[in-house]
Backbone as a chain_set.jsonl record, in Angstrom:
{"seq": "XXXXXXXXXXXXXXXXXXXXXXXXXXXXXXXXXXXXXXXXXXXXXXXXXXXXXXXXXXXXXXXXXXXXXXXXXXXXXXXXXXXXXXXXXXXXXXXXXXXXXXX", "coords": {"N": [[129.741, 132.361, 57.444], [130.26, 135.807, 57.309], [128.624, 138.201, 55.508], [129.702, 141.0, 54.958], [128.552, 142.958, 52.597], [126.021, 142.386, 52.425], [124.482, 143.11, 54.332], [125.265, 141.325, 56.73], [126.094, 140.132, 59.637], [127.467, 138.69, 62.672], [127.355, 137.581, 65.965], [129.154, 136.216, 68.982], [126.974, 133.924, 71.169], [126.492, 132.654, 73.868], [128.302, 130.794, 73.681], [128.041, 130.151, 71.214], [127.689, 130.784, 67.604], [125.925, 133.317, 66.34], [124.543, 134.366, 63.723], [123.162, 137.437, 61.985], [121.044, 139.129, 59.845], [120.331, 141.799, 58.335], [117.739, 142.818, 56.542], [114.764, 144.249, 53.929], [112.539, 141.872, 54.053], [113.038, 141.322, 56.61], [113.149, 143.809, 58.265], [110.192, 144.36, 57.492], [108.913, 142.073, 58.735], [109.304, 142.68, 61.108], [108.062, 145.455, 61.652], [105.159, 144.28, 61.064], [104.781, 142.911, 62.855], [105.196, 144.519, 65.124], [103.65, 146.406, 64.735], [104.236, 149.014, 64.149], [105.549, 151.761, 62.536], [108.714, 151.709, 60.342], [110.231, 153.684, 60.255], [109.603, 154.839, 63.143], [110.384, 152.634, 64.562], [112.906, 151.513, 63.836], [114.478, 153.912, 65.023], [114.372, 153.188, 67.529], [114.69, 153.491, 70.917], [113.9, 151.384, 73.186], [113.366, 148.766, 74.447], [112.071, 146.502, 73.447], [111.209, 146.555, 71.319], [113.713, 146.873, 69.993], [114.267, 144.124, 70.602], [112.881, 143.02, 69.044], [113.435, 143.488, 66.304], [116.069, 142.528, 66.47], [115.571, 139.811, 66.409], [113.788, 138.769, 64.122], [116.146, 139.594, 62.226], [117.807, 137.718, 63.123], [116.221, 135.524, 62.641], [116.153, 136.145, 59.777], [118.848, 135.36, 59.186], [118.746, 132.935, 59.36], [118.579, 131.97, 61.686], [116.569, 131.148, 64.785], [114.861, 132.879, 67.01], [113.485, 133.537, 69.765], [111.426, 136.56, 71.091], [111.736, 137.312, 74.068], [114.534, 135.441, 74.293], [115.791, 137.352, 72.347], [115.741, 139.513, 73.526], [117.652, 138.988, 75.866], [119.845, 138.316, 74.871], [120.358, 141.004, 73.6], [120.883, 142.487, 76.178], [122.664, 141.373, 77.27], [125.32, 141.107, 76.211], [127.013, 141.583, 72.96], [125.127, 141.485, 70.716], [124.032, 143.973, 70.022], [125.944, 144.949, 68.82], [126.525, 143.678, 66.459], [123.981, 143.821, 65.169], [123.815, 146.463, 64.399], [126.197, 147.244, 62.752], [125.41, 145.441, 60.974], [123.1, 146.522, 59.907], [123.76, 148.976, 58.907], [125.702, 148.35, 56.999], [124.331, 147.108, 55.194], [122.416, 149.266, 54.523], [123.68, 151.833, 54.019], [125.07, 155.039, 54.372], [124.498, 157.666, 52.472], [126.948, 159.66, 50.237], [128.554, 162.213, 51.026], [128.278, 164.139, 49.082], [126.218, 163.61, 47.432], [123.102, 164.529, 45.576], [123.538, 166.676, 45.508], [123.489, 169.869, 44.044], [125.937, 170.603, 41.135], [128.362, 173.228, 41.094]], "CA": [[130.545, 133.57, 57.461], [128.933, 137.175, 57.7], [128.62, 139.116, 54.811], [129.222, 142.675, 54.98], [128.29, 143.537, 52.132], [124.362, 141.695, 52.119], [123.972, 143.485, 55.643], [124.986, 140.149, 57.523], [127.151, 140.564, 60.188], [127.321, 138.043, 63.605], [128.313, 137.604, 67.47], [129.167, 134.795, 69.968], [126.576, 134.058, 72.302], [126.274, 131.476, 75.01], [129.436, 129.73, 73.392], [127.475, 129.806, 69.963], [127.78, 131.954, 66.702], [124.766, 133.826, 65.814], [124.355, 135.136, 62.585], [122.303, 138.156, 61.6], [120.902, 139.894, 58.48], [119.435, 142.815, 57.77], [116.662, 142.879, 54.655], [113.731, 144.01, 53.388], [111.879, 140.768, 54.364], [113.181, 141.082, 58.412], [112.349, 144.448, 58.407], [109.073, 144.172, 57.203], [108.387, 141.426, 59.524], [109.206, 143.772, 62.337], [106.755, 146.315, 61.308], [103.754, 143.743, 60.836], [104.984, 142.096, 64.184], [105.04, 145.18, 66.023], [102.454, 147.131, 64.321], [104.776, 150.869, 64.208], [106.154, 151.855, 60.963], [109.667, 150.922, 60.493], [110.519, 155.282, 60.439], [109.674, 155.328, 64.414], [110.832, 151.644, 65.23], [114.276, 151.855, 63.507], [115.701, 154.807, 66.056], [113.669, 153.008, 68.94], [115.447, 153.001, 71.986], [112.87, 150.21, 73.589], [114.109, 146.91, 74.342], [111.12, 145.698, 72.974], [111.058, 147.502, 69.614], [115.377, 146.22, 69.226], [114.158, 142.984, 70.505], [112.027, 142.497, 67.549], [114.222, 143.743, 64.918], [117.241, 141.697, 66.14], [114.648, 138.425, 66.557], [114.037, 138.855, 62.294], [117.639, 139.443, 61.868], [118.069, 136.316, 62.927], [115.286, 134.801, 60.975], [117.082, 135.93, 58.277], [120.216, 134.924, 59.312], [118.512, 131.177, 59.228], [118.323, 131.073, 62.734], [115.79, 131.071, 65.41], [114.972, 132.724, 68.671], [112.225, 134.202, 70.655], [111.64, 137.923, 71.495], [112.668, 137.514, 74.789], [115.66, 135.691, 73.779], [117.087, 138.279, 71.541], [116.27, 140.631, 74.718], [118.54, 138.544, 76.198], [120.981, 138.422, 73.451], [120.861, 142.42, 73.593], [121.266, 142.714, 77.302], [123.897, 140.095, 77.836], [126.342, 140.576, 75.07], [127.475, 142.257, 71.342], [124.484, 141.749, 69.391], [123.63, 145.381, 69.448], [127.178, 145.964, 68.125], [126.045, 142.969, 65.266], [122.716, 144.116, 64.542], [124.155, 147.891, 64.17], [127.226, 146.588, 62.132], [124.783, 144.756, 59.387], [122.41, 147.963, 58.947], [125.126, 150.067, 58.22], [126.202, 147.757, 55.295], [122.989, 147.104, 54.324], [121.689, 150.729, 54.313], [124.975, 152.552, 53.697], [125.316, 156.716, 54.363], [125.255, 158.423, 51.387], [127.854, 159.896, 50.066], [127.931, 163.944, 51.058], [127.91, 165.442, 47.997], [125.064, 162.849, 46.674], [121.906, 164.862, 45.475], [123.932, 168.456, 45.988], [123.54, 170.457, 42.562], [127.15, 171.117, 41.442], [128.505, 174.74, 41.077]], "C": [[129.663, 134.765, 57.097], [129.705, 137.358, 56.059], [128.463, 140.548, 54.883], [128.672, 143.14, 53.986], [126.134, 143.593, 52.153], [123.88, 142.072, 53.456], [123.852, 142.414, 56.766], [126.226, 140.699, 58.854], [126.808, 138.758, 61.781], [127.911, 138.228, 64.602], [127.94, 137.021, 68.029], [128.146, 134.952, 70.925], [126.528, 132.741, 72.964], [127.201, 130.417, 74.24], [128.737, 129.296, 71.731], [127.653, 130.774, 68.711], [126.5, 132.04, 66.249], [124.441, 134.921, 64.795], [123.452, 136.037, 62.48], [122.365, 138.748, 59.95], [119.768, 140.485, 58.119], [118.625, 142.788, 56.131], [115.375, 143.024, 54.919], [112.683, 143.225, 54.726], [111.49, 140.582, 55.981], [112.161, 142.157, 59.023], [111.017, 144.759, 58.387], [108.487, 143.442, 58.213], [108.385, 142.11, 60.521], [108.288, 144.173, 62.763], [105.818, 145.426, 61.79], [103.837, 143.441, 62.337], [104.547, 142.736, 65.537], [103.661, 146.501, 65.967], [102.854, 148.964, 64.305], [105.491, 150.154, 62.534], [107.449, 151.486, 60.979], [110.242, 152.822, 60.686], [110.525, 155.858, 61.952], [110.21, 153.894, 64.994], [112.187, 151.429, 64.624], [115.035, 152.646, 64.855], [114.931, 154.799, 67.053], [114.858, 152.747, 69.791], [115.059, 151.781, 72.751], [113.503, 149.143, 73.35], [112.811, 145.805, 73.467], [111.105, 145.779, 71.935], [112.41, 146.836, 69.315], [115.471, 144.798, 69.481], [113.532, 142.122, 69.525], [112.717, 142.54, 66.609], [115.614, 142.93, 65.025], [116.494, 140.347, 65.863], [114.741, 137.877, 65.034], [115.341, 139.177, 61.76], [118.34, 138.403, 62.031], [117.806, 135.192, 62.584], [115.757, 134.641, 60.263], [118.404, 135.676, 58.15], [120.411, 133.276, 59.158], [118.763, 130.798, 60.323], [117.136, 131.13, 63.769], [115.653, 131.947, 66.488], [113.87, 133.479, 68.443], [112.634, 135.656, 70.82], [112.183, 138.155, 72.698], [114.125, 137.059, 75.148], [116.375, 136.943, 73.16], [117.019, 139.346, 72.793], [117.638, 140.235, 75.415], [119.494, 138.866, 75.658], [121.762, 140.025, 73.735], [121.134, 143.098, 74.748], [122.589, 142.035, 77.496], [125.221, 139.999, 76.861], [126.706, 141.48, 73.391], [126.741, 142.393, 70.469], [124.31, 142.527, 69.262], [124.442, 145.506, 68.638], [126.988, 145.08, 66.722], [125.129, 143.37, 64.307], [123.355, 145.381, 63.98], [125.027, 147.433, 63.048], [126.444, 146.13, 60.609], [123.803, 145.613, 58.968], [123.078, 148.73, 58.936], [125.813, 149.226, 57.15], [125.072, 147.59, 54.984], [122.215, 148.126, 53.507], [122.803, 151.908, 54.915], [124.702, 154.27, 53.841], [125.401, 157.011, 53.379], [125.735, 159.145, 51.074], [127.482, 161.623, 50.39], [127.421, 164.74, 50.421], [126.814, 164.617, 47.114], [123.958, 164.094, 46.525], [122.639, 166.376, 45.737], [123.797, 168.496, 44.149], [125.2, 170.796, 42.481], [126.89, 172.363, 40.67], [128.85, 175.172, 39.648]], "O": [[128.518, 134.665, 56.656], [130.759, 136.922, 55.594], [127.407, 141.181, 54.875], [128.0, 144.099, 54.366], [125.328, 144.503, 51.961], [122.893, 141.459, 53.861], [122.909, 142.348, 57.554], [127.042, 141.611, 58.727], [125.909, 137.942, 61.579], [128.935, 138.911, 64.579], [126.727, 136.827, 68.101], [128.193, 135.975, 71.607], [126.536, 131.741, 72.245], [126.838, 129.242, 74.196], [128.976, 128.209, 71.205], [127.802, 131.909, 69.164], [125.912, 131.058, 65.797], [124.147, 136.093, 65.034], [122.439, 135.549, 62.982], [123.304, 138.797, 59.156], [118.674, 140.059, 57.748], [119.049, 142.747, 54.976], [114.749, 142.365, 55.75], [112.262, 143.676, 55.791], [110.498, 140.107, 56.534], [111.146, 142.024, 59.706], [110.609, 145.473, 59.303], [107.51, 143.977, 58.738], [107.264, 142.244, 61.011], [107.634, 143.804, 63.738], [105.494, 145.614, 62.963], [102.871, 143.769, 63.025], [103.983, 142.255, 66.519], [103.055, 147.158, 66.813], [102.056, 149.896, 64.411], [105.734, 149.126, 61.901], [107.557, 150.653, 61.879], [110.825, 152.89, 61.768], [111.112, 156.9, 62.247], [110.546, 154.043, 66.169], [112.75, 150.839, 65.547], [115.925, 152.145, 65.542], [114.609, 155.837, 67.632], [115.796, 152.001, 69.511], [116.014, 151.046, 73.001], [114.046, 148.693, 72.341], [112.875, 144.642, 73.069], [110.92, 144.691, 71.388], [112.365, 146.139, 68.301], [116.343, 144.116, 68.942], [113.638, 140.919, 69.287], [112.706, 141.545, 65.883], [116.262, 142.653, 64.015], [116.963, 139.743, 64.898], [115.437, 136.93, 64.669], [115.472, 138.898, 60.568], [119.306, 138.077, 61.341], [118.484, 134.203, 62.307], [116.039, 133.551, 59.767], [119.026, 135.77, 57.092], [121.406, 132.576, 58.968], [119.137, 129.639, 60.499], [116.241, 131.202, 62.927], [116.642, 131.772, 67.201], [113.395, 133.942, 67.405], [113.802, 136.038, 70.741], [113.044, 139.032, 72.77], [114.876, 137.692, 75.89], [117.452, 137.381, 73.563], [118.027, 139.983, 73.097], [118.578, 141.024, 75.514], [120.081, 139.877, 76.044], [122.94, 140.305, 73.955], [121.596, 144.234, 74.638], [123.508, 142.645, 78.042], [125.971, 139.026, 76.783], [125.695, 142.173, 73.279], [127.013, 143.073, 69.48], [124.226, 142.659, 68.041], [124.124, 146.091, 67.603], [127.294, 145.73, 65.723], [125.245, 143.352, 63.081], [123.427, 145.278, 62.755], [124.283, 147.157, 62.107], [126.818, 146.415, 59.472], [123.514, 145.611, 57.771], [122.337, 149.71, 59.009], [126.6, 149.84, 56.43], [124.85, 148.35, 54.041], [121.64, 148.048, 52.422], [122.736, 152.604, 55.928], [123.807, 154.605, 53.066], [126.506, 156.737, 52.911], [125.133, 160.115, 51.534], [126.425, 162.173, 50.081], [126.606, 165.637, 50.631], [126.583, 165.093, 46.002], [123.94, 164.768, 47.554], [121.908, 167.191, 46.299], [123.935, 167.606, 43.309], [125.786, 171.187, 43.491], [125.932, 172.672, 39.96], [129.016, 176.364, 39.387]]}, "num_chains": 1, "name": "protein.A"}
């Protein structure tokens, strides 16, 4: 079962449930994997760049696949709306008035 709060989230593919989870650890692997910082490969549009970062999301989800699997995955189906879904609980908006001086 996903955890929203631990940035997990999941979606059915090929008649299977595929867990994801955002952390640290995935991210990181990303980076090293892809060799860009995580500041220009985060708001990559590149199938290659969201094929990597869902790939370690599912590392850390404790499951497996290949880079051009998860292309797959992200062509064919919901994981974008998964992957998106578990970094937005993971790495939450902060709040508006966070860091404002009050009046």
């Amino acid at each position: 079962m996903a955890n929203r709060i631990k940035g997990e989230s999941s979606f059915d593919y090929d008649g299977a449930a595929i867990a994801v989870c955002i952390n640290m650890e995935g991210l990181l692997a990303a980076e090293d994997e892809t060799g860009i910082d995580l500041a220009t490969l985060l708001p990559s549009t590149l199938l290659s760049h969201r094929a990597v970062l869902l790939r370690h999301a599912i590392i850390q989800g404790g499951g497996d696949a290949s880079r051009s699997e998860a292309a797959e995955m992200l062509m064919d189906g919901p994981a974008a709306k998964a992957w998106a879904a578990a970094f937005n609980q993971a790495f939450p908006p902060a709040p508006e008035d966070e860091g404002k001086a009050k009046k």
